[in-house]
N, C-alpha and C positions, 0 to 999 in steps of 0.2 A: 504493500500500500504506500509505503514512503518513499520507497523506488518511484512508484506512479506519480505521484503529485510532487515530483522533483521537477520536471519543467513548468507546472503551473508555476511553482515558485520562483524559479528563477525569471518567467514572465512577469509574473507581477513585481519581481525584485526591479524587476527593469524598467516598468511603466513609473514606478513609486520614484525614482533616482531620474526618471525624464523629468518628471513634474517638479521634486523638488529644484532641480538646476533651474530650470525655467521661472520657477520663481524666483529663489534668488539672482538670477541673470534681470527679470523686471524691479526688484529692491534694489538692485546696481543703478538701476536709471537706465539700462539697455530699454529700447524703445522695439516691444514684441510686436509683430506684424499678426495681425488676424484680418483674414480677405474682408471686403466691404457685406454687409447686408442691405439691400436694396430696401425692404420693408422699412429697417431700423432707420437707414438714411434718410426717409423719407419722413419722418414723423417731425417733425418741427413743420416742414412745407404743411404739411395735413392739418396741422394746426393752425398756422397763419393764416391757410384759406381758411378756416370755419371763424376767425378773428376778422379777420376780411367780410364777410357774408352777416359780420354781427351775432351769430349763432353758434351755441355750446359746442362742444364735446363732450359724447359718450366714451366711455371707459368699462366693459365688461369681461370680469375675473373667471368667467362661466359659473360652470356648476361646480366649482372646486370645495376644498376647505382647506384648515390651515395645512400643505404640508407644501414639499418641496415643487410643486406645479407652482402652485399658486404663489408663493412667495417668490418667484420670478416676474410671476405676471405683475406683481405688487413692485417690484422693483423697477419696472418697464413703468406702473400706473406715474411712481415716483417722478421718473424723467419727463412723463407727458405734462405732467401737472406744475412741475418747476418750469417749463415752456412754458404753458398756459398763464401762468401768473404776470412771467416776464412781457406778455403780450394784454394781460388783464382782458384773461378769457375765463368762463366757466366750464370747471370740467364734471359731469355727472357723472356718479360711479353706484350702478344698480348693486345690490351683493344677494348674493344668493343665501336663504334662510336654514340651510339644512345646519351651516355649525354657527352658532353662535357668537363664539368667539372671534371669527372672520371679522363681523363689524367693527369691533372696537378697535382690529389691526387695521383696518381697513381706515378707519377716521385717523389713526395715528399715521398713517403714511400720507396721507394729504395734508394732512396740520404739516408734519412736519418739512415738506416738499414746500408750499406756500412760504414757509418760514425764511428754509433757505435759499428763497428766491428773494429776502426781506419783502415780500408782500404780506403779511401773516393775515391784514385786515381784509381781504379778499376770500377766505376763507367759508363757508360757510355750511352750518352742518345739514342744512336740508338738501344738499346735494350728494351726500351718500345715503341710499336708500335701504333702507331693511326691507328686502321682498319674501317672496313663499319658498317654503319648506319643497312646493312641486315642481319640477322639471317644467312642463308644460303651461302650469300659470305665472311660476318666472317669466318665460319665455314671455307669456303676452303682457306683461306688466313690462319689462321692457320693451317690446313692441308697441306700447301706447305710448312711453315715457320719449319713441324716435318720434312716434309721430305730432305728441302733443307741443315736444319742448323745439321740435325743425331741428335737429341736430344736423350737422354740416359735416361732423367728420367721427367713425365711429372707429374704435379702438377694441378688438376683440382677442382679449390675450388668456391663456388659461386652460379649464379644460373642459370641453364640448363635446355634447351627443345627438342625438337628433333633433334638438332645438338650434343645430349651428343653423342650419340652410336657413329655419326662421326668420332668427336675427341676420342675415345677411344679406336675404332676397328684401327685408323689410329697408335697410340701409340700402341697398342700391334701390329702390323705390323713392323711397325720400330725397333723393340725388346727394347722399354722402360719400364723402371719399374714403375709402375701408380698407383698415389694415388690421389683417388675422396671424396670428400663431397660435400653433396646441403643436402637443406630443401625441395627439391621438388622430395616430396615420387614415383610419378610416374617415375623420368629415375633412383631412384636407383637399379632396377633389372637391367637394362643396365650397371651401373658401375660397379654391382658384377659380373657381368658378364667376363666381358673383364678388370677386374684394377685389382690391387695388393692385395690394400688393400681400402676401403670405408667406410666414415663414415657416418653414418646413421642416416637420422633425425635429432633430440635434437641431439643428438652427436656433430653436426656441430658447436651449438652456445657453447657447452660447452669448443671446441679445445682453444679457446684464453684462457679460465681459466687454461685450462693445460698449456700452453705452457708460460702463463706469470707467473703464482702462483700468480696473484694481490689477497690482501685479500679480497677487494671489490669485484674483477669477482668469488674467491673462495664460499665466504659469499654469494654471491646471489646465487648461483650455490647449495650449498648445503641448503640453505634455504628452494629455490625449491622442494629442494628433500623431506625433511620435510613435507611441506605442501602438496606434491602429497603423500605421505604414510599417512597425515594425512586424505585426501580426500577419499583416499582406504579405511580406517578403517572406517568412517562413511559410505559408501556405506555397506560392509560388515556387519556392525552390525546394518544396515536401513534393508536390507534384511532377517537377522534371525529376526527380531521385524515384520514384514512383514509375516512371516512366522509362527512364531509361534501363531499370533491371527488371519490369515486369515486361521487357517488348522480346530481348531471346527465349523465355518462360512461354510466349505468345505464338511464336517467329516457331521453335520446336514443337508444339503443341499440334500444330498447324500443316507441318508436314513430315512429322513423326509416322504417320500410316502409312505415306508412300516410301519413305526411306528404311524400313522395317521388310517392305516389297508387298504391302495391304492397301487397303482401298478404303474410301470413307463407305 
């Protein structure tokens, strides 16, 4: 058994020592590259126009609660809301009612986003919403709240089920400009569908590393990436070693009957 799980180890001994170098290579002040995200980049423009048009932005966490989805998507609500403020815009943020505790995380990430944009008095708490405990009556409480409040630009970050297409087909109705992320690979053919712009998969956990440049979220982030090219390469080169001794195994196999003086 410890025979066996001697390459995982040294696998992970390996991904653990990319990450850590890369962080401290970003605590040095090295300036780590992560490719652009087109959704992320575009989220200030998304804002301005709905600043532009006079009219809010929505902000929805989906159907999450507190765990590691959501507090990205909360981290991404952070950056929209620090815009918004600098532009003295409002941002609406529906929450979904299943965990309780989400609200109050939820009012503290806008407090303190407003704060550190020194806008604090812009602030205002009837704009995060405690909605239903249901999927589907969520879904139309924020479906009335696009269409009552003319939202201009909707922000759909988190994690979504069959109420994506809802809220998406209802934002492109309204003529908002829509940027989606989740980690939940089945509704993103619904996002690219009907949003602006989407980001997809891993993309979703990478946005906080973009949008904060922490060296920590960069270092792990390109660690990652490390270790997944390093996992590529051994597959690749497990397959030519594979290949190359399983082809005279093959090559004999093959014409052993006639070379014996038999027939297939």
């Amino acid at each position: 058994m410890e025979h066996c799980n001697l390459p995982t180890g040294v696998l992970l001994a390996a991904l653990s020592l990319f990450i850590i170098f890369n962080i401290l290579r970003g605590r040095r002040g090295v300036q780590l590259f992560i490719r652009r995200l087109p959704g992320v980049a575009h989220i200030e423009e998304a804002v301005g126009r709905a600043t532009e048009m006079g009219r809010p932005v929505l902000f929805s966490s989906g159907l999450g609660v507190v765990d590691i989805t959501t507090l990205q998507a909360l981290a991404v609500l952070g950056h929209v809301v620090r815009i918004a403020a600098r532009l003295r815009n409002r941002v609406i943020v529906p929450v979904y009612g299943a965990d309780p505790a989400l609200f109050p995380v939820t009012q503290q990430v806008v407090r303190e986003a407003y704060a550190s944009a020194d806008r604090p008095d812009l602030y205002n708490e009837g704009d995060i919403r405690f909605l239903s405990d249901q999927q589907f009556a969520y879904a139309a409480s924020v479906v009335g709240i696009m269409h009552r409040e003319k939202v201009a630009t909707n922000f759909l970050f988190g994690q979504f089920y069959a109420e994506s297409l809802l809220l998406a087909e209802t934002g492109q109705h309204v003529g908002a400009v829509q940027i989606a992320g989740t980690p939940a690979t089945d509704q993103i053919p619904f996002f690219l569908a009907t949003c602006d712009y989407t980001i997809i998969g891993e993309e979703f956990y990478a946005t906080s590393a973009y949008i904060t440049r922490e060296p920590v979220h960069l270092g792990s982030l390109i660690g990652q990436d490390w270790g997944k090219m390093l996992f590529a390469a051994l597959v690749v080169v497990g397959l030519v070693w594979a290949t190359i001794h399983g082809v005279p195994n093959w090559f004999s196999n093959l014409w052993s009957p006639y070379l014996t003086g038999g027939g297939p």
